[in-house]
C-alpha positions as CSV (number, residue, x, y, z in Angstrom):
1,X,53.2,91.7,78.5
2,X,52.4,89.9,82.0
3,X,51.7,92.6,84.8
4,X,50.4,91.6,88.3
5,X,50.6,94.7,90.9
6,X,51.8,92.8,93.4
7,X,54.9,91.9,92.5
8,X,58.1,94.2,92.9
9,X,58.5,96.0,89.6
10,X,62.6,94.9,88.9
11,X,60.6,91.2,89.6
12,X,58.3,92.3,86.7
13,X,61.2,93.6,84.5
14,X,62.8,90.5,84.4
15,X,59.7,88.6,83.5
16,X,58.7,91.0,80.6
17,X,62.9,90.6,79.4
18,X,62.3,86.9,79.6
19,X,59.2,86.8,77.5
20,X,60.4,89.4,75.1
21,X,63.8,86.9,74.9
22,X,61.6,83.8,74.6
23,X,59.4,85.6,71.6
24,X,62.1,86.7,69.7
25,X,63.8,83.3,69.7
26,X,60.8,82.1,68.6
27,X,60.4,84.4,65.5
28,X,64.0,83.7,64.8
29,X,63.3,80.1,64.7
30,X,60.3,80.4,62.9
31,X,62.0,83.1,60.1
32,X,65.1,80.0,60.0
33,X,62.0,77.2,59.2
34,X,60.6,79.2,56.7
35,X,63.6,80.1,55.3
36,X,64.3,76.4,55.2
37,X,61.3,75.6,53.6
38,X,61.3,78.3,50.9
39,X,64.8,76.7,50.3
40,X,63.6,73.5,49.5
41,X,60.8,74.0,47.4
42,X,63.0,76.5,45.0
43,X,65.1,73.4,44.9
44,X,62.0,71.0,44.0
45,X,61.2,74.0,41.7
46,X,64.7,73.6,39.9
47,X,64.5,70.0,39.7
48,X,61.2,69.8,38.8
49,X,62.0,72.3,35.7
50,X,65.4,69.9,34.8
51,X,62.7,67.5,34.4
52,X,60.1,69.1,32.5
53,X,63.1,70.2,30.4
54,X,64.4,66.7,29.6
55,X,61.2,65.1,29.3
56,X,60.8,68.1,26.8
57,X,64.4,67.5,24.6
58,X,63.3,63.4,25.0
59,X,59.7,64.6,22.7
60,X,61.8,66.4,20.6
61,X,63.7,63.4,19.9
62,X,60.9,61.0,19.7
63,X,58.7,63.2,16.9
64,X,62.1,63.4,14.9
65,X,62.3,59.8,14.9
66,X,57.9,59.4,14.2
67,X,58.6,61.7,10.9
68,X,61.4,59.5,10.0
69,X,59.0,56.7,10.3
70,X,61.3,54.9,13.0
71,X,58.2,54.0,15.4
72,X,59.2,51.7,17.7
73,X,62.1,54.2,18.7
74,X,60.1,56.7,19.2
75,X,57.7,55.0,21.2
76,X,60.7,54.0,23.1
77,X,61.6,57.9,23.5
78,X,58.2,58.7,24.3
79,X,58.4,56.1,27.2
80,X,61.2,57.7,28.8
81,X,59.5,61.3,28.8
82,X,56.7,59.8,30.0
83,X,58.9,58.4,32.8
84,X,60.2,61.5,33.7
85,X,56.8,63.4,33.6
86,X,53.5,61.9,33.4
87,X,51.6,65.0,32.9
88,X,52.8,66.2,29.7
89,X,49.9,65.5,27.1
90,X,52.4,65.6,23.9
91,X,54.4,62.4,24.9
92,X,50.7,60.0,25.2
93,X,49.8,62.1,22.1
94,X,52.7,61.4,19.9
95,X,53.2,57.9,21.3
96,X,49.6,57.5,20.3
97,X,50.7,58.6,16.6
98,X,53.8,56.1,16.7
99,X,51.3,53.2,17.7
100,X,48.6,53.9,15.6
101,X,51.3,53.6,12.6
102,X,52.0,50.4,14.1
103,X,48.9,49.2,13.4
104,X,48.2,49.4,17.4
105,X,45.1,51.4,17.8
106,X,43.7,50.5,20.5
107,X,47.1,50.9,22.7
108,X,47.3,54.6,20.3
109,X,43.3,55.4,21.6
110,X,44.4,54.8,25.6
111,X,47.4,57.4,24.8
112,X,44.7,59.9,23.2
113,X,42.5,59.1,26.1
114,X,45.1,60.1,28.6
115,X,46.4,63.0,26.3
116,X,42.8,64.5,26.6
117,X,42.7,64.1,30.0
118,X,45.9,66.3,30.5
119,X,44.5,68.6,28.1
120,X,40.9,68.5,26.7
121,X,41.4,71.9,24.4
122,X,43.4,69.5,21.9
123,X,41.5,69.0,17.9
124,X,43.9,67.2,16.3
125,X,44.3,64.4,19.2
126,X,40.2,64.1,18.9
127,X,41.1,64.2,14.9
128,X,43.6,61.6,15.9
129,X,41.6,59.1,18.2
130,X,38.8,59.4,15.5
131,X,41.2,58.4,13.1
132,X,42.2,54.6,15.2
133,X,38.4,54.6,15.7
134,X,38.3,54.8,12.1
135,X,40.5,51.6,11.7
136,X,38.8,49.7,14.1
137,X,35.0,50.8,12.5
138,X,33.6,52.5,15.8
139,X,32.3,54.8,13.3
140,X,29.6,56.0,16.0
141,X,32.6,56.8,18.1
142,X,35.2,58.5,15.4
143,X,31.8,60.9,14.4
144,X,31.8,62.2,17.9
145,X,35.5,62.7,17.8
146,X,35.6,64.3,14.5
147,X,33.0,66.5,16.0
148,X,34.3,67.3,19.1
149,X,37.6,68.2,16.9
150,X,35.5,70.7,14.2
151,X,33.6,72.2,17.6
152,X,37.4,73.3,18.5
153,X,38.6,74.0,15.3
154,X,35.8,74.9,12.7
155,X,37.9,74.9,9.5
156,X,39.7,71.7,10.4
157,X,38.9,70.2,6.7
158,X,40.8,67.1,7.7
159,X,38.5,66.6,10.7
160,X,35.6,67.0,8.5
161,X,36.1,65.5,5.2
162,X,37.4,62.4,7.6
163,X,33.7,62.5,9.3
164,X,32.1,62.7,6.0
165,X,33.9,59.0,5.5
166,X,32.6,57.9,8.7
167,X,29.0,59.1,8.2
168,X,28.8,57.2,5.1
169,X,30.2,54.1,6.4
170,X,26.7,54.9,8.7
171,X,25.1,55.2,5.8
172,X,24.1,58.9,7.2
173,X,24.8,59.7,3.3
174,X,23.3,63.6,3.8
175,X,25.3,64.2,6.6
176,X,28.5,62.2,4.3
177,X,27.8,64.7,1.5
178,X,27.6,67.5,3.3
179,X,30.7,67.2,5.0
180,X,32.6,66.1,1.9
181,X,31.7,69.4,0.3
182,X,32.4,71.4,3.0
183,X,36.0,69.6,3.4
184,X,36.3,70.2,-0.4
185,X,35.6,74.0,-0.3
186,X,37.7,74.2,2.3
187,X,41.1,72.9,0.4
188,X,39.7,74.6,-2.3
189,X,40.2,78.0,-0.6
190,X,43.9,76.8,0.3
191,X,44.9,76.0,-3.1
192,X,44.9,72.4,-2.3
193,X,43.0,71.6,-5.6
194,X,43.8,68.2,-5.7
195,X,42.4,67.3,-2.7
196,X,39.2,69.4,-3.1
197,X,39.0,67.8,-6.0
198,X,38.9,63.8,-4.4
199,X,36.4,64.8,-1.6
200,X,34.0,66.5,-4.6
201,X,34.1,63.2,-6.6
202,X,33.6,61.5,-3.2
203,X,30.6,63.5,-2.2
204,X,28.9,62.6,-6.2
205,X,30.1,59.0,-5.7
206,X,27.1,59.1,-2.6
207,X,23.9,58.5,-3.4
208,X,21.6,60.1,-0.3
């Protein structure tokens, strides 16, 4: 409050009304701006959500279509969610699937790249991208990924029978056999006999 001795005290009255009138307009003014504002972002909230959501129901629809084996539709659904929201990792992901059964892998390894990005803590898109660098025999490269897959997942079988492939195509044929078995005892312990059974044969078919 503003006080000088000098002046008459009704004078200083009305000066202490005015500034009390003048703060509380200013509160008023300020509790309507941020009313405003909290306003507006529950709206960008809401709408933000809408499109999370149909970016979401647009997936859906697009990994239907990728199990069907209908890949260019899905890539064409994958587009759209990726339209709507370029942060979701599933959409580059699963459009990376659709493309790599297309043949496309390097346009499927950008998607992967870009899925990682979004989220790093993701095995089977480092078991995918190691798979398209499989295809294109950066075997140096699909090693690290299948590694950095089994580093996230230790029991991921695919991961490692698929490195074991990719070490011998290095002719790292200890490192090929090693894997091979470990792939095999996995399935093994699933009851996927058959397939423990291929990677065993695989793993004598080396020679160190």
């Amino acid at each position: 409050m503003f006080y000088a001795g000098r002046f008459p005290v009704l004078l200083t009255l009305v000066v202490s009304v005015a500034i009390v009138g003048c703060s509380s307009q200013i509160n008023s003014s300020q509790k309507s701006d941020t009313s405003s504002e909290k306003t507006l972002q529950q709206q960008n909230q809401s709408l933000s959500e809408a499109k999370q959501e149909k970016a979401k129901g647009l997936i859906a629809q697009g990994n239907q279509k990728l199990a069907n084996g209908n890949y260019q539709q899905a890539i064409a659904d994958f587009d759209e969610a990726i339209a709507i929201d370029d942060n979701n990792a599933n959409a580059f992901s699963n459009r990376g699937m659709a493309r790599s059964r297309l043949e496309n892998h390097q346009s499927a390894i950008a998607d992967y790249n870009r899925a990682l990005a979004l989220d790093p803590e993701a095995p089977k898109v480092y078991y995918n991208r190691g798979l398209a660098q499989t295809r294109l025999k950066n075997y140096k490269r699909a090693v690290k990924d299948f590694t950095q897959a089994i580093e996230q997942k230790s029991d991921f079988a695919q991961a490692i029978g698929s490195r074991g492939f990719a070490y011998a195509k290095l002719e790292n044929y200890t490192a090929a056999i090693e894997d091979l078995e470990k792939a095999s005892q996995l399935y093994q312990e699933r009851g996927e006999k058959k397939l423990s059974y291929r990677l065993q044969r695989a793993a004598r078919y080396i020679n160190p």
